[in-house]
VOGU-3710 file (C-alpha; in Angstrom, 3 decimals, decimal comma):
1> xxxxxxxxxx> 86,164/85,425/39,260  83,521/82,948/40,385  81,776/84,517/44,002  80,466/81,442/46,096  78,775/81,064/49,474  80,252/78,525/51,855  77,088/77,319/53,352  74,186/77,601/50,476  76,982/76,665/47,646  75,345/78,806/45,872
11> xxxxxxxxxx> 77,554/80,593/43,106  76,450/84,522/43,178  78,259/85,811/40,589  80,861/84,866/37,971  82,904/87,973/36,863  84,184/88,114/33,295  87,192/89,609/32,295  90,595/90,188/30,484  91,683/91,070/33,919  89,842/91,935/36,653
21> xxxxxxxxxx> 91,085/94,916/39,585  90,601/95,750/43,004  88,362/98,383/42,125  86,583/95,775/39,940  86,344/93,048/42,485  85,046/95,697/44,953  82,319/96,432/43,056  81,424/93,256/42,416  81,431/92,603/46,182  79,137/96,238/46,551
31> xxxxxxxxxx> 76,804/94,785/44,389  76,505/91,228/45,911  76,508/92,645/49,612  73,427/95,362/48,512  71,308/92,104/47,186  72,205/89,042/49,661  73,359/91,319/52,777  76,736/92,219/54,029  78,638/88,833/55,289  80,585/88,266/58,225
41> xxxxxxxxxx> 83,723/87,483/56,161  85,227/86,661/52,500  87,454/84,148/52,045  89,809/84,668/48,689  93,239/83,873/47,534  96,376/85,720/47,532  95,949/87,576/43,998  97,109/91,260/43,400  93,312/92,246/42,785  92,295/90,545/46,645
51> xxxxxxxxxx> 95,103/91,993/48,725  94,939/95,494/47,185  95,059/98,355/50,065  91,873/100,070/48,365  90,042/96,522/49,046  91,093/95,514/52,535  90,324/98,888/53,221  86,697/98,973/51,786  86,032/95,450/53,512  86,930/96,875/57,020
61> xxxxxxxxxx> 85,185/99,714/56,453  81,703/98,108/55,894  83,203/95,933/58,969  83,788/92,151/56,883  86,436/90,267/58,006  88,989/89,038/55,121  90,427/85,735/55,124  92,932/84,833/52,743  94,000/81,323/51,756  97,631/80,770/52,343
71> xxxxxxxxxx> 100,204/80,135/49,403  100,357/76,919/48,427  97,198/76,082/50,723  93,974/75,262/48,094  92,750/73,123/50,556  91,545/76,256/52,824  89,156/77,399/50,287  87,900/73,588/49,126  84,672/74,845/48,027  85,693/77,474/45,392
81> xxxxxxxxxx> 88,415/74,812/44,467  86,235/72,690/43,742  83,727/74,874/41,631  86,638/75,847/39,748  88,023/72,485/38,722  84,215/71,437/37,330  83,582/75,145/36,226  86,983/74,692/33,840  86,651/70,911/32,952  82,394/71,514/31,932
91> xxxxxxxxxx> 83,168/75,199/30,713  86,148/76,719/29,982  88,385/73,983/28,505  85,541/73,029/26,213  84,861/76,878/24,450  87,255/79,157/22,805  85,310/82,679/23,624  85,462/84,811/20,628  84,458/88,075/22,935  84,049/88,824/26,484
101> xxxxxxxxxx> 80,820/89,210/26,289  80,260/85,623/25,088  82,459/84,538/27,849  79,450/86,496/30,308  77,254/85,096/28,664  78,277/81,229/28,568  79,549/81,890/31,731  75,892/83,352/33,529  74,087/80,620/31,787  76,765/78,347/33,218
111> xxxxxxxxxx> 76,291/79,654/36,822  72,609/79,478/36,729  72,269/75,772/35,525  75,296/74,899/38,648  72,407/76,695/41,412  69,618/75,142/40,121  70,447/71,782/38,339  73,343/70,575/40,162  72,124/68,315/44,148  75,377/68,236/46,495
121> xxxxxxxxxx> 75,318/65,399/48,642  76,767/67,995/51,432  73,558/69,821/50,871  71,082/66,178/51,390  71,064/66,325/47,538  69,056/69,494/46,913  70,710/72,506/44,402  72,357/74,932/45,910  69,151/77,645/45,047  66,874/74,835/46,587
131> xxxxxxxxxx> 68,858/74,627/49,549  68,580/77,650/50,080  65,346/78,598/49,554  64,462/75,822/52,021  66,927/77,596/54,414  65,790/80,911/54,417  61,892/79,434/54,891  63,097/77,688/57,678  64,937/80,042/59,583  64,276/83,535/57,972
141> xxxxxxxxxx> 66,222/85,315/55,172  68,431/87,283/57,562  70,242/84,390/59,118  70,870/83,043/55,275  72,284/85,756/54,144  75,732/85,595/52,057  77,876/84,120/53,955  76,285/84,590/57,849  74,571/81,011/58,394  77,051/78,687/60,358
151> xxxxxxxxxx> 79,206/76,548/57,504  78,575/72,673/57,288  81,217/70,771/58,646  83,944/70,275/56,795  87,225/68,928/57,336  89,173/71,890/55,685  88,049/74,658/57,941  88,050/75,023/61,628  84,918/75,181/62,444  83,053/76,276/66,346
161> xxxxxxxxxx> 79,424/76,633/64,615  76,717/74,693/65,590  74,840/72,988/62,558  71,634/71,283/62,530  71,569/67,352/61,868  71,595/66,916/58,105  70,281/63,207/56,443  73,249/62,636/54,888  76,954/63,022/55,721  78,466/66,085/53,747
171> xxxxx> 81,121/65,308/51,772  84,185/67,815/51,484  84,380/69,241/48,024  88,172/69,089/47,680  90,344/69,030/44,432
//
C-alpha cells in the first residue's frame, strides 16, 4: 500500500503485507500524519481496508476529509496510478519475495531511490524530496505539509487552487 502526496510526489510510505486492514492502514496513516502533519484530505480507492467504518470514522474524527476514487474511475487518482504501474513494472514483476520482510525491505529501498533519484517534469525536473525541500524553504514547512499545499494542475482533478508559475508545463501522470 504505497502512501503518496499529490503535490510533492513524494512517496511516504510503502506498506508491506500479506494483507493489509483497516486497523493497519489507520495506523499507517497515525504514523504519517504525527511526522508530515495532518492533511486536509486522502484520496484512496474503493478496497474493503479504505471504506471500513473504524477508518472513515478515525479520519473524521481527526477532521480529514476522505475521497474515494470511483469504480472503474483510475483516472481520479492518476498519480498513485501511475506510481503503481512503474512501482510493479521496476519492482514487483521483476522479484519473487521469499519473506515479507524482504518485500519491506526491497520495497523501502525502492521508495527511497523514487524520492530522491527520480526528476518529474510536473515538478520542473527536480525529485520529489528536492521539490520539496525547495518548497518548504520557500514557503515554510506548515503550508507543505502532507497533502495541504494547493495540487499542480492537472487535468484529472478539479482543481480551484491557485499555483505559482512553474518553468515547465506539468505533465499528467496517467496510466
Amino acid at each position: 500500500m504505497p502512501v503518496l502526496d499529490e503535490y510533492t510526489r513524494e512517496c511516504h510510505r510503502i506498506e508491506v503485507g500479506r494483507s493489509i486492514t483497516a486497523e493497519r492502514v489507520t495506523e499507517v496513516l497515525e504514523g504519517l500524519f504525527a511526522e508530515h502533519g495532518t492533511p486536509a484530505h486522502v484520496r484512496m480507492d474503493n478496497g474493503p481496508e479504505f471504506i471500513a467504518e473504524a477508518l472513515r470514522t478515525h479520519l473524521a474524527a481527526v477532521q480529514v476529509e476522505t475521497r474515494y476514487v470511483e469504480p472503474g474511475a483510475p483516472w481520479q487518482n492518476g498519480y498513485i496510478e501511475s506510481f503503481n504501474a512503474t512501482f510493479r513494472n521496476e519492482l514487483l514483476d521483476r522479484e519473487l519475495f521469499a519473506t515479507v520482510l524482504e518485500a519491506e525491505v526491497l520495497s523501502e529501498q525502492y521508495r527511497r531511490k523514487y524520492n530522491t533519484y527520480r526528476p518529474h517534469s510536473a515538478l520542473g525536473y527536480q525529485t520529489p524530496s528536492a521539490y520539496a525541500t525547495a518548497e518548504r524553504d520557500a514557503v515554510g514547512d506548515q503550508a507543505v505539509e502532507m497533502g495541504s499545499a494547493p495540487l499542480p494542475p492537472s487535468p484529472q482533478f478539479n482543481n480551484d487552487h491557485k499555483v505559482k508559475e512553474q518553468k515547465h508545463e506539468p505533465v499528467p501522470a496517467l496510466t
